[in-house]
C-alpha positions in Angstrom: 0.0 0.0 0.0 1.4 3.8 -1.0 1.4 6.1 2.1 -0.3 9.6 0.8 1.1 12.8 2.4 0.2 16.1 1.5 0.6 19.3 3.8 -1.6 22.5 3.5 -1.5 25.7 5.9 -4.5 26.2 7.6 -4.2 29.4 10.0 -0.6 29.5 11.5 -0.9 25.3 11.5 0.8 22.8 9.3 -1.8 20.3 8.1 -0.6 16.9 7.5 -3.3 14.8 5.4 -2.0 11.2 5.8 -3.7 8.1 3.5 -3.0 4.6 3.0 -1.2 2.4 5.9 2.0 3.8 8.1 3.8 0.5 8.8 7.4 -0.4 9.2 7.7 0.5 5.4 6.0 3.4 4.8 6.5 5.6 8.1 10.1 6.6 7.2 8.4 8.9 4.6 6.5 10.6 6.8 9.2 11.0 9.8 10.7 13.0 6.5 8.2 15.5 5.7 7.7 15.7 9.8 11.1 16.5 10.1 11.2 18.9 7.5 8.2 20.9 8.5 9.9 21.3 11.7 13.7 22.5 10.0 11.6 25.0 8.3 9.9 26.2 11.2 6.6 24.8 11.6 5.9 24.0 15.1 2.4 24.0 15.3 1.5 21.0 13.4 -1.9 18.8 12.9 -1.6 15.3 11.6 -5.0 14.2 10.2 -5.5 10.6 10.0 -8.4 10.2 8.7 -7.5 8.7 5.9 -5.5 6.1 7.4 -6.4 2.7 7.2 -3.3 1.0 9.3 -1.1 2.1 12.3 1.6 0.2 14.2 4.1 0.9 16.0 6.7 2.3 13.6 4.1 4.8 13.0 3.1 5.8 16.6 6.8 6.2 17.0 7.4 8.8 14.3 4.4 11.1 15.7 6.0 10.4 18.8 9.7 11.8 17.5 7.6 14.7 15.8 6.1 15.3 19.2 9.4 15.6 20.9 11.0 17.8 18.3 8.1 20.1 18.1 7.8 20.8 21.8 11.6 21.8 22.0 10.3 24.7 20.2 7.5 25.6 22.3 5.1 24.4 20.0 2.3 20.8 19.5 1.2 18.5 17.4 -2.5 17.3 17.6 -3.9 14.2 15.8 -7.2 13.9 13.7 -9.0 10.9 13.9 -12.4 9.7 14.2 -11.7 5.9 12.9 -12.6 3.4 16.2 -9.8 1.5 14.7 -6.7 3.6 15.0 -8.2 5.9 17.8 -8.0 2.7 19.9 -4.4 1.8 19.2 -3.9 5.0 20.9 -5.8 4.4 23.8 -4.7 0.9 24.3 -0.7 2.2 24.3 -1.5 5.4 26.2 -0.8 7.7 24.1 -4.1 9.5 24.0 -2.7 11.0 27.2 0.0 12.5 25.3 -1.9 13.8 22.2 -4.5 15.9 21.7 -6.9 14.5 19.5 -9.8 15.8 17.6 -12.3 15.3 15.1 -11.7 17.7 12.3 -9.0 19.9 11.5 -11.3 23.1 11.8 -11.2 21.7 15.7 -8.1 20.8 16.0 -6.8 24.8 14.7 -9.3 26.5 16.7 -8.9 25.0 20.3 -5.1 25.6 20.3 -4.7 29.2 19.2 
Protein backbone atom coordinates (compact mmCIF):
# COMPACT_ATOMS: atom_id res chain seq x y z
CA UNK A 1 0.00 0.00 0.00
CA UNK A 2 1.43 3.80 -1.05
CA UNK A 3 1.43 6.12 2.07
CA UNK A 4 -0.33 9.63 0.79
CA UNK A 5 1.06 12.85 2.36
CA UNK A 6 0.24 16.15 1.52
CA UNK A 7 0.55 19.34 3.76
CA UNK A 8 -1.58 22.54 3.47
CA UNK A 9 -1.45 25.67 5.88
CA UNK A 10 -4.49 26.21 7.64
CA UNK A 11 -4.24 29.39 9.97
CA UNK A 12 -0.59 29.52 11.54
CA UNK A 13 -0.92 25.34 11.50
CA UNK A 14 0.77 22.79 9.29
CA UNK A 15 -1.80 20.25 8.08
CA UNK A 16 -0.61 16.94 7.47
CA UNK A 17 -3.26 14.76 5.43
CA UNK A 18 -1.96 11.20 5.81
CA UNK A 19 -3.68 8.14 3.47
CA UNK A 20 -3.00 4.61 3.03
CA UNK A 21 -1.23 2.38 5.87
CA UNK A 22 2.04 3.82 8.09
CA UNK A 23 3.81 0.54 8.81
CA UNK A 24 7.39 -0.40 9.19
CA UNK A 25 7.69 0.48 5.39
CA UNK A 26 5.99 3.40 4.80
CA UNK A 27 6.48 5.61 8.13
CA UNK A 28 10.06 6.64 7.16
CA UNK A 29 8.41 8.86 4.58
CA UNK A 30 6.48 10.56 6.81
CA UNK A 31 9.23 10.99 9.84
CA UNK A 32 10.75 13.01 6.52
CA UNK A 33 8.16 15.51 5.71
CA UNK A 34 7.73 15.69 9.76
CA UNK A 35 11.12 16.52 10.14
CA UNK A 36 11.21 18.90 7.48
CA UNK A 37 8.19 20.90 8.46
CA UNK A 38 9.93 21.25 11.66
CA UNK A 39 13.67 22.47 10.03
CA UNK A 40 11.62 24.97 8.30
CA UNK A 41 9.87 26.18 11.23
CA UNK A 42 6.59 24.77 11.63
CA UNK A 43 5.89 24.01 15.09
CA UNK A 44 2.42 24.04 15.25
CA UNK A 45 1.52 21.00 13.43
CA UNK A 46 -1.94 18.76 12.87
CA UNK A 47 -1.63 15.26 11.61
CA UNK A 48 -4.98 14.19 10.18
CA UNK A 49 -5.46 10.62 10.02
CA UNK A 50 -8.37 10.22 8.70
CA UNK A 51 -7.52 8.72 5.89
CA UNK A 52 -5.51 6.13 7.41
CA UNK A 53 -6.40 2.68 7.18
CA UNK A 54 -3.25 1.01 9.33
CA UNK A 55 -1.07 2.06 12.27
CA UNK A 56 1.59 0.16 14.19
CA UNK A 57 4.14 0.88 16.01
CA UNK A 58 6.65 2.31 13.61
CA UNK A 59 4.11 4.83 13.02
CA UNK A 60 3.14 5.84 16.56
CA UNK A 61 6.81 6.15 17.03
CA UNK A 62 7.36 8.75 14.33
CA UNK A 63 4.37 11.10 15.68
CA UNK A 64 6.02 10.37 18.76
CA UNK A 65 9.70 11.76 17.54
CA UNK A 66 7.63 14.70 15.85
CA UNK A 67 6.07 15.30 19.18
CA UNK A 68 9.39 15.58 20.89
CA UNK A 69 11.01 17.84 18.26
CA UNK A 70 8.09 20.13 18.07
CA UNK A 71 7.82 20.77 21.76
CA UNK A 72 11.57 21.80 22.03
CA UNK A 73 10.29 24.72 20.20
CA UNK A 74 7.52 25.59 22.28
CA UNK A 75 5.10 24.39 19.98
CA UNK A 76 2.26 20.79 19.54
CA UNK A 77 1.23 18.49 17.38
CA UNK A 78 -2.55 17.35 17.61
CA UNK A 79 -3.93 14.25 15.77
CA UNK A 80 -7.18 13.92 13.69
CA UNK A 81 -9.05 10.85 13.90
CA UNK A 82 -12.36 9.70 14.25
CA UNK A 83 -11.70 5.86 12.94
CA UNK A 84 -12.65 3.41 16.19
CA UNK A 85 -9.81 1.53 14.67
CA UNK A 86 -6.69 3.58 15.05
CA UNK A 87 -8.20 5.92 17.76
CA UNK A 88 -8.02 2.70 19.94
CA UNK A 89 -4.40 1.79 19.20
CA UNK A 90 -3.91 4.97 20.94
CA UNK A 91 -5.76 4.41 23.75
CA UNK A 92 -4.73 0.91 24.25
CA UNK A 93 -0.70 2.23 24.29
CA UNK A 94 -1.45 5.36 26.19
CA UNK A 95 -0.81 7.74 24.10
CA UNK A 96 -4.07 9.49 24.00
CA UNK A 97 -2.70 11.00 27.24
CA UNK A 98 0.04 12.51 25.30
CA UNK A 99 -1.86 13.80 22.18
CA UNK A 100 -4.52 15.90 21.68
CA UNK A 101 -6.86 14.55 19.50
CA UNK A 102 -9.81 15.79 17.60
CA UNK A 103 -12.28 15.28 15.07
CA UNK A 104 -11.70 17.67 12.31
CA UNK A 105 -8.96 19.88 11.50
CA UNK A 106 -11.26 23.13 11.79
CA UNK A 107 -11.16 21.68 15.68
CA UNK A 108 -8.08 20.83 15.99
CA UNK A 109 -6.83 24.78 14.71
CA UNK A 110 -9.33 26.54 16.74
CA UNK A 111 -8.93 24.99 20.29
CA UNK A 112 -5.08 25.57 20.35
CA UNK A 113 -4.72 29.21 19.22
Amino acid sequence: MELGIDVRRFNSFAVVDVKGEVDVYTAPKLREQLIELVSEGSYDIVVNLEGVDFLDSTGLGVLVGALKRVKAHDGGLALVCTQDKILKIFKITGLTKVFPIYNSVEDATSEQE
